[in-house]
C-alpha positions as CSV (number, residue, x, y, z in Angstrom):
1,X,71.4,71.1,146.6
2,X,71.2,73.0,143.0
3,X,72.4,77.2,143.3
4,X,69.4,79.2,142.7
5,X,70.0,80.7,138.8
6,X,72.1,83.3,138.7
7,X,69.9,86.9,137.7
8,X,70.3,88.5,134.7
9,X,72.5,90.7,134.0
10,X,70.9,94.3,133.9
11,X,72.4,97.9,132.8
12,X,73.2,98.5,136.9
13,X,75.3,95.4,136.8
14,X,78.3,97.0,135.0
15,X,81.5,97.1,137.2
16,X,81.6,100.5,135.9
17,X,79.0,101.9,137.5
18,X,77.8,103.2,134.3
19,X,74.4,103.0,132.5
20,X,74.9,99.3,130.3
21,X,74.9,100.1,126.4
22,X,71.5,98.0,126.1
23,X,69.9,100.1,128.4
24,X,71.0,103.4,126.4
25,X,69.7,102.3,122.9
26,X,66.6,100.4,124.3
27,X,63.9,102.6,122.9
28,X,61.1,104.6,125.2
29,X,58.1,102.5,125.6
30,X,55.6,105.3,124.5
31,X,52.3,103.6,126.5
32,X,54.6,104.0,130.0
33,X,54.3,107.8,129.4
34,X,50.7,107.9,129.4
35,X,50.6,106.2,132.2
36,X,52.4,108.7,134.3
37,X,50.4,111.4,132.6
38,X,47.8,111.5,135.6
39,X,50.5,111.7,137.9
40,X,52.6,114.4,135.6
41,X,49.2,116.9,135.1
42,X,48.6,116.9,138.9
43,X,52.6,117.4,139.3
44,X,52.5,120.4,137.1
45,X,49.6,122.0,138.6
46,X,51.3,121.3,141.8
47,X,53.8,123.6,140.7
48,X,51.6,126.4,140.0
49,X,49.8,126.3,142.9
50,X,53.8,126.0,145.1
51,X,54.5,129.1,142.6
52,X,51.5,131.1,143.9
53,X,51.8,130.4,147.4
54,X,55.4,131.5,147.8
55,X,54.7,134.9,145.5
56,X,51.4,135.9,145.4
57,X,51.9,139.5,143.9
58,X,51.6,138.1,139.9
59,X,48.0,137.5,141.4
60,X,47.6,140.6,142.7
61,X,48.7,142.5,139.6
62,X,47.0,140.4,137.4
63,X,43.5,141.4,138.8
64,X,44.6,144.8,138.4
65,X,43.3,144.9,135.1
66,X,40.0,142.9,135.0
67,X,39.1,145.1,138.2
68,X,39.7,148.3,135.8
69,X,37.6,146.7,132.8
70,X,35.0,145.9,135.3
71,X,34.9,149.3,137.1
72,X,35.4,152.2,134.4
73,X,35.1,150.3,131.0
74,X,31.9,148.6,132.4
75,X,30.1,150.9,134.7
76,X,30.4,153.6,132.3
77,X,29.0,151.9,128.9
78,X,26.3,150.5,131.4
79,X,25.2,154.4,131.7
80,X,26.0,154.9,127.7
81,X,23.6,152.2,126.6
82,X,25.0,152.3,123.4
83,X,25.5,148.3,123.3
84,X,22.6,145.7,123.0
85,X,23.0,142.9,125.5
86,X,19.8,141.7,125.9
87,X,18.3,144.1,128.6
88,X,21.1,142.8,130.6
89,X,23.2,145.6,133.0
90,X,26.4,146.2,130.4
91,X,28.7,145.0,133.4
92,X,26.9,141.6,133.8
93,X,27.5,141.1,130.0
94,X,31.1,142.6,130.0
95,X,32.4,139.9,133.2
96,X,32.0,136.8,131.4
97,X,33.9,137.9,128.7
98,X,36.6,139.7,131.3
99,X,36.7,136.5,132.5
100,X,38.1,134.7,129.5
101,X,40.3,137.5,128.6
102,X,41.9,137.4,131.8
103,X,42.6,133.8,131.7
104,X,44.0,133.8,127.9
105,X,46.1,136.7,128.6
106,X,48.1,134.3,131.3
107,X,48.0,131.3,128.5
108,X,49.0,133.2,125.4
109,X,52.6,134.1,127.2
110,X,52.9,130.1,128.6
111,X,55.2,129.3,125.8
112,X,58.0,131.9,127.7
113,X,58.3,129.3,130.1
114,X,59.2,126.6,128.0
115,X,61.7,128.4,126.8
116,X,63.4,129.0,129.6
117,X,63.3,125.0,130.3
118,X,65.0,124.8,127.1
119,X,68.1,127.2,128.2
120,X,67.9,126.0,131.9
121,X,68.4,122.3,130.1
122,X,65.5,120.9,132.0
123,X,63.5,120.2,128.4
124,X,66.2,118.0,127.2
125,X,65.7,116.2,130.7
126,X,62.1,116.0,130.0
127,X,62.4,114.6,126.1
128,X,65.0,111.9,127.3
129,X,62.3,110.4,129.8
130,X,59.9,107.7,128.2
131,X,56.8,110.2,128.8
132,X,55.8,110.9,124.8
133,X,55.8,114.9,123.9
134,X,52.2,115.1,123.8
135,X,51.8,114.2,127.4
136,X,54.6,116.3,128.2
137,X,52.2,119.1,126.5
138,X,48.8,117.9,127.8
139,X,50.4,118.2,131.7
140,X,51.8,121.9,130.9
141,X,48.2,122.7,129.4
142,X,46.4,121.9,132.2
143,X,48.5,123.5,134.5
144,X,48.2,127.0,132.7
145,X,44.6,125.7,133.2
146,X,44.9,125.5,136.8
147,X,46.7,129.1,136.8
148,X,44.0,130.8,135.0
149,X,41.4,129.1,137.2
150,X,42.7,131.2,139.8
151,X,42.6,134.1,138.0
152,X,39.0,133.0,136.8
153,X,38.1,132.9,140.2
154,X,39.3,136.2,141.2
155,X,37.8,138.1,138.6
156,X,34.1,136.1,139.5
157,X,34.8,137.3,143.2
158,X,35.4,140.9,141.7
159,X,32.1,140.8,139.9
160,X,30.3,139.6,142.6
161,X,31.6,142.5,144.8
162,X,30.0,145.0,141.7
163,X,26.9,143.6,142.0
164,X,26.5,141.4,138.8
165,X,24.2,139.0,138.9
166,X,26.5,135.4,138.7
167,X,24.8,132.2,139.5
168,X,26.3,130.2,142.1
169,X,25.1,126.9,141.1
170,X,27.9,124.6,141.7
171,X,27.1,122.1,138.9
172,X,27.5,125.5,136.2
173,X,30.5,126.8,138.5
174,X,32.2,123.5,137.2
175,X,30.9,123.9,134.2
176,X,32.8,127.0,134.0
177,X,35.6,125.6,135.4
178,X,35.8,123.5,132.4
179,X,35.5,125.7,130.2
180,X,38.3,128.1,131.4
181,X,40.7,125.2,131.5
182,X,39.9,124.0,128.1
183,X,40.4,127.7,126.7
184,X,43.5,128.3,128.7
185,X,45.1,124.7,127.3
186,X,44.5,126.1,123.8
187,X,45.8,129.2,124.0
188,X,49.1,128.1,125.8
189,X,49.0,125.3,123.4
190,X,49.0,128.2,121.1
191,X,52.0,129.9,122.9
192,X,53.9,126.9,123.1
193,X,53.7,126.4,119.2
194,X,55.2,129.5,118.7
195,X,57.7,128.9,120.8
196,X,58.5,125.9,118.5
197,X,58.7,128.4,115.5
198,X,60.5,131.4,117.1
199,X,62.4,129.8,119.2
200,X,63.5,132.7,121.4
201,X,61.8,134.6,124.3
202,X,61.6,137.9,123.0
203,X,59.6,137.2,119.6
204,X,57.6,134.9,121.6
205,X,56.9,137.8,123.1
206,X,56.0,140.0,120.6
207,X,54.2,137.3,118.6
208,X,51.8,137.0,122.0
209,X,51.2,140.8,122.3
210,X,50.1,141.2,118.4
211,X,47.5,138.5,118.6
212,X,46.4,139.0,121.7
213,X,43.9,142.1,121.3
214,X,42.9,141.0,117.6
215,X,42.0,137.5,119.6
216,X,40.1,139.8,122.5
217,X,38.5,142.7,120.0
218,X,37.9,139.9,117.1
219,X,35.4,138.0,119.8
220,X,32.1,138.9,121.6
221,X,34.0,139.3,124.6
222,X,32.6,143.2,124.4
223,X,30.0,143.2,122.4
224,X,27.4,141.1,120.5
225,X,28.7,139.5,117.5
226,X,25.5,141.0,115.3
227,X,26.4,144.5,116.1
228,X,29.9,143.6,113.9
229,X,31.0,143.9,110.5
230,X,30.4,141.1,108.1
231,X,34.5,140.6,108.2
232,X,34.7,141.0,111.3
233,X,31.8,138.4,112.2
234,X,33.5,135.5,109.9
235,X,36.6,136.2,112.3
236,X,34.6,135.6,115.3
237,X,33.0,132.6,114.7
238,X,36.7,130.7,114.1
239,X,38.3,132.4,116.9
240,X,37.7,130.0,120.3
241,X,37.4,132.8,122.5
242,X,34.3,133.7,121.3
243,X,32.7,130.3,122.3
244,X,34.6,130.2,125.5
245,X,32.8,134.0,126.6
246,X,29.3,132.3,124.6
247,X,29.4,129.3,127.1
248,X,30.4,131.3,130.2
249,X,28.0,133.7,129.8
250,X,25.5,130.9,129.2
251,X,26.5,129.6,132.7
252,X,26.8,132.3,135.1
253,X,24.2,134.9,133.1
254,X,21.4,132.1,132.3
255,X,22.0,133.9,128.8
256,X,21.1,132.2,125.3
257,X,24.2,129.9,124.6
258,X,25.3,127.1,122.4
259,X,27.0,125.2,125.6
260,X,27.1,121.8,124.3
261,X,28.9,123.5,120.9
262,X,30.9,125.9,122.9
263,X,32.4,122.5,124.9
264,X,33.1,120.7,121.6
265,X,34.7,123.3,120.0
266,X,37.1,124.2,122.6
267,X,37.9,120.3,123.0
268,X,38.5,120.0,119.4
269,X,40.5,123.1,119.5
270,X,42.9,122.1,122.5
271,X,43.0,118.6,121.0
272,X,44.8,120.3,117.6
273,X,46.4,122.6,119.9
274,X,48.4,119.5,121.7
275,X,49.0,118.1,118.5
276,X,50.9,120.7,116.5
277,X,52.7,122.2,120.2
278,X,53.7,118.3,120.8
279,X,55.2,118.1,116.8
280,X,57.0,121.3,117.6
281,X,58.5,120.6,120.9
282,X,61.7,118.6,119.3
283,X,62.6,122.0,118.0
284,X,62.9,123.6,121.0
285,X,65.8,120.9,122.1
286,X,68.2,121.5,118.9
């Protein structure tokens, strides 16, 4: 009776016990990554969720401010009338747009993170693995998403409590779902690609705090964009915060709103967004 063939011999065959030198210059199959990258962007919001349920007081402080934009900034130029929203209460206009600030201000500092992979060596784990950068990217995007969901939803609750008049449809609640997860995977995309330039935690930082309030007080996040100067306008209608505040205030207001463009921009937008944070991430691990 002829021996069954004798299996060939793999990396874990060595007598060694170490990795086989085929096995250690065999390149990444790039397609295997993005076939994990369902399971990775559900693994990274995992995390975020695990993060929030163990320490909940970032949430707490975090609605901190959108409750004091809300309550002073809002009911107070809702006496002033001195902006045109439509014949709109200034409060239902101002949420929207408190919304989206509140959700880029948690992206915009996502890159700090990344940097701290990089000197906890947990990057360089990441890079070795056969998951291309770009997915690697695309999963922390989405979880920053997921994280300013949360703080999305807060804010909404907030607003409700004020009396502004949301909708509660739940086909436009997803709607704005999406659209807070597209801006936030943007704007830590954003984050992320400075980190790639800067390289250290502290400029990252104050990189993030000088364009943050141009980003905020260069959109209609406050006020209409007519009631701007001509400048000031051109900036507006390149910066994606001001079609993330157009579409949710299209949404939960009922207001006039360029949805369909708002989505397409902001999709286009995080699409570059991956791109140059995922050509930048190899810089990180020098």
């Amino acid at each position: 009776m002829s021996e069954a063939p004798a299996a060939p011999r793999t990396a874990s065959a060595d007598p060694t016990g170490a990795p086989g030198i085929d096995l250690l210059l065999r390149p990444p199959l790039p397609r295997a990554g993005w076939r994990l990258l369902p399971a990775r962007v559900i693994a990274m919001c995992a995390v975020e969720m695990q993060k929030l349920r163990h320490d909940r007081t970032e949430l707490y402080t975090r609605a901190v401010q959108p409750a004091l934009w809300l309550l002073i900034f809002g009911q107070t130029f809702t006496r002033i009338k001195a902006i045109p929203t439509g014949g709109i209460p200034y409060v239902d206009y101002l949420a929207p747009g408190i919304i989206a600030q509140s959700a880029m201000f948690i992206a915009i500092f996502y890159g700090i993170q990344i940097i701290w992979e990089r000197d906890a060596g947990i990057l360089d784990k990441l890079l070795v693995t056969p998951t291309p950068r770009s997915a690697l990217i695309t999963g922390k995007a989405f979880a920053a998403g997921v994280k300013s969901l949360i703080q999305a939803v807060v804010v909404i609750l907030i607003a409700a409590v004020l009396g502004v008049a949301l909708t509660w449809n739940p086909l436009k609640l997803l709607g704005v779902a999406a659209i807070v997860i597209l801006g936030s995977a943007f704007f830590s995309c954003l984050s992320m690609s400075i980190a790639g330039i800067v390289l250290n935690r502290d400029r990252l930082m104050g990189f993030g705090q000088a364009i943050t309030m141009p980003l905020f007080f260069g959109s209609n996040a406050l006020y209409p964009v007519s009631v701007m100067p001509g400048w000031l306008q051109a900036v507006s209608k390149v910066n994606p915060l001001s079609y993330q505040v157009d579409a949710l205030r299209g949404l939960l207001l009922g207001t006039h709103a360029h949805v369909a463009l708002d989505f397409a921009v902001l999709f286009v937008a995080g699409a570059l967004g991956i791109t140059a944070a995922s050509s930048l991430l190899g810089r990180l691990a020098r």
